[in-house]
C-alpha positions in Angstrom: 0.0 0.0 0.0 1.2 3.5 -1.4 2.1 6.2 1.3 -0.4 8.8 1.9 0.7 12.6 1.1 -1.3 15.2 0.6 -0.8 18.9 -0.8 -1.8 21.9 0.5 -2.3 25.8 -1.0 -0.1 27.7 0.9 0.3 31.7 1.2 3.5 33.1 2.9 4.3 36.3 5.0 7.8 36.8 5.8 9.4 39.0 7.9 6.5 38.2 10.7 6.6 38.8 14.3 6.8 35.0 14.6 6.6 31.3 13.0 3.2 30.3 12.6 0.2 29.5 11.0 -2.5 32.4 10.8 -5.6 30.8 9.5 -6.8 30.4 5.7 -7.1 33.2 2.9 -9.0 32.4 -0.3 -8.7 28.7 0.6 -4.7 28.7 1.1 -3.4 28.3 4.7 -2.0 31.5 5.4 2.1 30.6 7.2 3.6 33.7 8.8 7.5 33.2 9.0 10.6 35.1 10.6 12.7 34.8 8.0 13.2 37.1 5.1 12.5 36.0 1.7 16.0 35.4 0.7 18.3 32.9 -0.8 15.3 30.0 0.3 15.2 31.4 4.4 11.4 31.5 4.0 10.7 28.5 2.3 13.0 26.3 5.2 10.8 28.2 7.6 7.6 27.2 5.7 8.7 23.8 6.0 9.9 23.7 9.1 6.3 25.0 10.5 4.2 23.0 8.9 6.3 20.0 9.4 6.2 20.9 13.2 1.8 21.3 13.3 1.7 18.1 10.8 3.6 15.8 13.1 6.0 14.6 10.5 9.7 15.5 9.0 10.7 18.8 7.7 12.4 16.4 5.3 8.7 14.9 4.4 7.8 18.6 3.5 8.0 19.5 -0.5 7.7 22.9 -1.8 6.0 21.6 -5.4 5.3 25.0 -6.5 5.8 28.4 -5.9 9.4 28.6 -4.9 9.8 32.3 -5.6 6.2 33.1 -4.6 4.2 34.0 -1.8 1.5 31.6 -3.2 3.0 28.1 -3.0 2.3 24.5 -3.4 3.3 22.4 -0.9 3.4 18.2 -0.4 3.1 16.7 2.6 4.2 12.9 3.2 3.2 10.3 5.5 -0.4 12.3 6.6 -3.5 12.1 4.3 -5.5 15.4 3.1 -8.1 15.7 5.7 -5.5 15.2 8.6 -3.3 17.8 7.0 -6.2 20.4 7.2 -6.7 19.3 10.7 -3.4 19.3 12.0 -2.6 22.9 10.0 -6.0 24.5 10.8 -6.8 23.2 14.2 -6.7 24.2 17.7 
């Protein structure tokens, strides 16, 4: 049996007060980040968060799309689609 991934719209503030996720904005999961939008700073961080409120790997964490762009694409391994949302939109 295939591992479950799932992907995930994802919008991206840098240069926020803090890491974290701040609720949804036109369907994408809006992820504020520290780090400044520079030589891939923002996309570790984007990876790094949602890897952290998704349970799994940063390494399981895929930027598919979107690598120079707020609005980004991102893959998730080892957690289906509905846990995703959960675990990224949750309490």
């Amino acid at each position: 049996m295939a591992e479950p991934s799932a992907t995930v719209r994802v919008r991206v503030r840098p240069r926020a007060g803090r890491n974290e996720i701040a609720g949804q904005h036109d369907g994408a999961i809006v992820v504020r980040v520290t780090a400044p939008p520079a030589e891939g700073r923002a996309n570790a961080a984007v990876r790094k968060v949602i890897a952290k409120r998704a349970g799994v790997a940063a390494s399981r964490v895929a930027i598919v799309r979107g690598q120079n762009a707020r609005d980004k694409l991102v893959r998730v391994q080892g957690i289906d689609g509905d846990a995703l949302r959960d675990a990224l939109l949750g309490p």
